[in-house]
C-alpha positions as CSV (number, residue, x, y, z in Angstrom):
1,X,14.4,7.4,0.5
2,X,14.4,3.7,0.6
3,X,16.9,1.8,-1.8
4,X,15.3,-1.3,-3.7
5,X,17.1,-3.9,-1.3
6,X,15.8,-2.1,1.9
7,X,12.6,-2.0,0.4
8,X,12.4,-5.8,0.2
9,X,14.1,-6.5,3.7
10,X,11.5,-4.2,5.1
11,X,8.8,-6.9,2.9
12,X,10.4,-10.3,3.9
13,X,10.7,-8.8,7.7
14,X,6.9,-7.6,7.6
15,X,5.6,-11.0,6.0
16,X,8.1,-13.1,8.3
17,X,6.9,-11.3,11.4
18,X,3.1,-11.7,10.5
19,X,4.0,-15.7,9.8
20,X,5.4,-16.2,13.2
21,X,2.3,-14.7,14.7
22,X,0.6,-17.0,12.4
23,X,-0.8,-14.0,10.4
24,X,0.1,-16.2,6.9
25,X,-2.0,-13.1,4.9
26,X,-0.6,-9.9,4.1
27,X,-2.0,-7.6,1.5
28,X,0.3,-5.4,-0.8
29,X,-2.2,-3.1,-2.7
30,X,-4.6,-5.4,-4.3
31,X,-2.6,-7.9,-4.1
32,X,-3.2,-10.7,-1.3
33,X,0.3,-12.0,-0.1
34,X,-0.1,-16.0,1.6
35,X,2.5,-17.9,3.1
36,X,2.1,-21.4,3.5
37,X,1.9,-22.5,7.3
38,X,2.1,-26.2,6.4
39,X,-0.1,-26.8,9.1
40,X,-4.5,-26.7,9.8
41,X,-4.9,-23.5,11.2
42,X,-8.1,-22.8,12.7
43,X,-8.9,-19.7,10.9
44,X,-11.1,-21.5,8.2
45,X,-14.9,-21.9,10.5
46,X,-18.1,-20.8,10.0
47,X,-17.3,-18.2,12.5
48,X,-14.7,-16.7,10.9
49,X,-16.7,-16.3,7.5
50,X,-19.0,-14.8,9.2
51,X,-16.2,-12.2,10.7
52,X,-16.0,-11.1,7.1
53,X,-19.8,-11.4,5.7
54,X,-21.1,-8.2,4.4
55,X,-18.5,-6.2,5.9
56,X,-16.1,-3.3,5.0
57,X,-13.0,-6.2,4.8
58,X,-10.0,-3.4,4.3
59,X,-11.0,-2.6,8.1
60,X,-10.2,-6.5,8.6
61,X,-6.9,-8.5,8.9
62,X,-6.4,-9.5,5.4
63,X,-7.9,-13.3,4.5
64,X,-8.8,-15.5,2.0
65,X,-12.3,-14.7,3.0
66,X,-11.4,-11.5,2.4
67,X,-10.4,-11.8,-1.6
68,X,-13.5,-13.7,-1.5
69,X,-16.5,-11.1,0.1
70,X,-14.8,-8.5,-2.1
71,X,-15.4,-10.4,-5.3
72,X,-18.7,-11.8,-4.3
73,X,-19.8,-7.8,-3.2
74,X,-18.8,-7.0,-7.1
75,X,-21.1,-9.8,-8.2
76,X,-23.3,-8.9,-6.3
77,X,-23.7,-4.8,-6.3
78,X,-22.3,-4.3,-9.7
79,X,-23.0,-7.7,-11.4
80,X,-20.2,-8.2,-13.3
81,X,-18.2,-11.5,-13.2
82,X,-15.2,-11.5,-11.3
83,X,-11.9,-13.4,-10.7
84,X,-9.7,-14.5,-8.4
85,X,-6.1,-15.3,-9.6
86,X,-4.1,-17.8,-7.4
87,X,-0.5,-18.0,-8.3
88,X,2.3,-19.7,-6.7
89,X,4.9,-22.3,-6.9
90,X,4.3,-26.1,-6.7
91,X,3.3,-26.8,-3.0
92,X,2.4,-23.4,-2.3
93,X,-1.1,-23.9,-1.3
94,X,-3.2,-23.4,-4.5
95,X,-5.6,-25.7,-4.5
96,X,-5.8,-25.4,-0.5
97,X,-6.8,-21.2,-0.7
98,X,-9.0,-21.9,-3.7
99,X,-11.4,-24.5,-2.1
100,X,-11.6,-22.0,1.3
101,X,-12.6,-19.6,-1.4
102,X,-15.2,-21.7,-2.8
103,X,-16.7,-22.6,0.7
104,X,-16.8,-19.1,1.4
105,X,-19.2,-18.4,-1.8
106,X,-21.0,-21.6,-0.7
107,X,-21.6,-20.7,3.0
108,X,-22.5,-16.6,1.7
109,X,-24.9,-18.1,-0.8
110,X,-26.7,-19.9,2.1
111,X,-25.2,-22.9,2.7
112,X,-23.4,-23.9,6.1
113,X,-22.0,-27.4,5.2
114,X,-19.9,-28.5,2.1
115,X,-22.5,-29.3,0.0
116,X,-22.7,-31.6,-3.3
117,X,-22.8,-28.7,-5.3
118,X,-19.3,-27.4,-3.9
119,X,-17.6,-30.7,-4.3
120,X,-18.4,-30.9,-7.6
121,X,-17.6,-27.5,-8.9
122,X,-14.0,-28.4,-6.7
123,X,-14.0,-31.8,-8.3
124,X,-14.1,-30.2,-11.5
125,X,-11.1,-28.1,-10.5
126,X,-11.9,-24.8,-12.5
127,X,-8.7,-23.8,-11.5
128,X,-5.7,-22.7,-13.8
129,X,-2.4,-23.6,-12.0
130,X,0.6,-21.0,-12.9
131,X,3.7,-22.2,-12.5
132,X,6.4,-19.2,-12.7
133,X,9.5,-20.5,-14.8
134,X,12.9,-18.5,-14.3
């Protein structure tokens, strides 16, 4: 049986191993773990949205896109509205993971190129920013 400190060594180790691979996504249950690489990573492309598009994404690494083709196959099969929560500290890459989300929606709903449409729906920032107090 695993103490609550060896359970979050064997956490860190598994997210810090995954980052040094540059493998910044991890998933916990539903949750979708991110660690900021503080760097472009080319893992963002047409290409790779395509990787996830109308596919079973729990046999996938877990991504951004990821979050995103599960909500979007809820809109779409079930059609209820959906949400994705992005939580995190200042400089955590908010803003950053929430526009790769909106470019996947644009590129699934047919477009291939940031479009007018997507940079005003980013320019209007529908995003609420958490900021965790201790």
């Amino acid at each position: 049986m695993f103490s609550t400190k060896n359970f979050v060594c064997l956490v860190l180790y598994n997210l810090e191993s995954r980052f040094n691979k540059s493998q910044i996504y991890t998933k916990c249950g539903i949750v979708l773990v991110a660690i900021n690489p503080y760097e472009v990573l080319s893992i963002y492309g047409n290409d790779t949205i395509q990787l996830y598009r109308d596919q079973d994404v729990q046999l996938l690494e877990p991504h951004i896109f990821a979050t995103a083709e599960l909500a979007y196959q809820s809109m779409v099969n079930f059609a209820k509205n959906q949400s994705i929560i992005v939580s995190g500290e200042s400089g955590a890459g908010k803003t950053v993971s929430a526009k790769y989300a909106m470019r996947y929606f644009a590129n699934v709903g047919g477009l291939l190129e940031e479009t007018q449409i997507e940079k005003k729906v980013l320019a209007s920032s529908p995003i609420m920013e958490v900021s965790l107090v201790e």
